[in-house]
C-alpha positions in Angstrom: -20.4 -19.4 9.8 -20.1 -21.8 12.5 -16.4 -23.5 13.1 -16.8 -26.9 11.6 -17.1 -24.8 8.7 -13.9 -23.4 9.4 -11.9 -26.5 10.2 -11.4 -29.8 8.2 -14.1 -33.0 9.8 -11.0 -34.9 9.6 -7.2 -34.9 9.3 -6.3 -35.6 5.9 -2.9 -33.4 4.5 -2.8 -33.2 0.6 1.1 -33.7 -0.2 0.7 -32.9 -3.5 -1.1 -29.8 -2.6 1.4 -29.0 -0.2 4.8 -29.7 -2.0 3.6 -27.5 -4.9 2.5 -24.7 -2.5 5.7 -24.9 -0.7 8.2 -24.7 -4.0 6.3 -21.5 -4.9 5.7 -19.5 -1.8 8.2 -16.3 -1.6 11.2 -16.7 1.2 9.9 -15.8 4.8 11.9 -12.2 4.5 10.1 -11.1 1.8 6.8 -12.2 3.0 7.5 -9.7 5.7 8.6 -6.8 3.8 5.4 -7.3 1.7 3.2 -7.4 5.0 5.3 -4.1 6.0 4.5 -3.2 2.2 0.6 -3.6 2.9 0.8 -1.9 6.4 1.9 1.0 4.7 -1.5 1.3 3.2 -3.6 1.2 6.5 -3.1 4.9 7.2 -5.9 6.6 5.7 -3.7 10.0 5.6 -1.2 7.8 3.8 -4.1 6.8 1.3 -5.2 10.2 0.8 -1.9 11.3 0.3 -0.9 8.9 -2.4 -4.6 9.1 -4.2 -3.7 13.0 -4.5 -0.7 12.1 -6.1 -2.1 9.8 -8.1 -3.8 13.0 -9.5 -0.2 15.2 -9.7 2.5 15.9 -8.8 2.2 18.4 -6.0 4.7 19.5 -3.2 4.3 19.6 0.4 1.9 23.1 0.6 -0.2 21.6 -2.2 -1.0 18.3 0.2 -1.5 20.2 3.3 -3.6 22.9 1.5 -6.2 20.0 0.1 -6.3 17.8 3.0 -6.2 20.1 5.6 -3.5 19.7 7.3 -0.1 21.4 8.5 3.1 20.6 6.5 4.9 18.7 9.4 2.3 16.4 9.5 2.1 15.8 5.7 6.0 15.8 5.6 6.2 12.8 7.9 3.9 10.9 6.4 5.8 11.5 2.7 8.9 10.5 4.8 7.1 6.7 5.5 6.2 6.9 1.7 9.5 7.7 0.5 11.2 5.1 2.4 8.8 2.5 1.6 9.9 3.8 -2.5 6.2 4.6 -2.9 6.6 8.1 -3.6 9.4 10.4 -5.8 10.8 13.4 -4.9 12.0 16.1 -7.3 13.4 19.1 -6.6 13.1 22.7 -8.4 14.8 25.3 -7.3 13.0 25.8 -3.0 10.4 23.6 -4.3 10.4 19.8 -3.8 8.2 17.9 -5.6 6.3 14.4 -4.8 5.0 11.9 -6.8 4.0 8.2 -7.3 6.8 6.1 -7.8 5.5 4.1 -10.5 2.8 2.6 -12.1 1.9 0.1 -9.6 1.1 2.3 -7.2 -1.7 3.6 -9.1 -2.5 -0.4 -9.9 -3.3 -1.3 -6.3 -5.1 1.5 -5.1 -6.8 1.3 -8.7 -7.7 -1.8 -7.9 -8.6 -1.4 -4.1 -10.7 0.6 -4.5 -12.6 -1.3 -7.6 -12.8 -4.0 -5.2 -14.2 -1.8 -2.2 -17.1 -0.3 -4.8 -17.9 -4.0 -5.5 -18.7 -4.6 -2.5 -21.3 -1.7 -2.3 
């Protein structure tokens, strides 16, 4: 792709276009907590993480057993998960307990990773 495909031939701004677009678009704030949302996901430990849990429910030795890992590690990355409300925790008894948050969670990796196998 060369750049006059990129850029306009001419300078022509649709108001209309424009006007709509700029009723509907989210407040800057949240666009940035929705980037810092996304970020989130760039961390393929993160990913596996949450794709185990998208499996079960599992504590902290569960995680570090299957990925290999020690429990410090895995702990810090459930602490960014946590605080970005992607994951629950539950205790019983000395055991905590981590899980999805919700049912979106499992939407966007769900549909991630359909749109990564499309492109294959």
């Amino acid at each position: 792709m060369d750049e006059r495909e990129e850029r306009c031939e001419f300078i022509h701004v649709h108001d209309d276009i424009v006007k709509k677009v700029n009723q509907e678009i989210p407040p800057e704030e949240e666009l940035y907590d929705l980037a810092d949302f996304f970020r989130v996901f760039g961390d393929s430990t993160r990913i596996k993480i949450l794709y185990l849990l998208l499996c079960s429910e599992m504590c902290v030795c569960d995680i570090a057993q299957l990925l290999n890992m020690g429990q410090s590690a895995i702990s810090h990355q459930l602490r960014t998960l946590k605080q970005m409300n992607l994951v629950n925790v539950r205790r019983d008894g000395k055991t905590v307990f981590y899980s999805l948050a919700d049912g979106h969670i499992a939407s966007i990796l769900s549909q991630g990773m359909d749109h990564i196998k499309e492109e294959h």
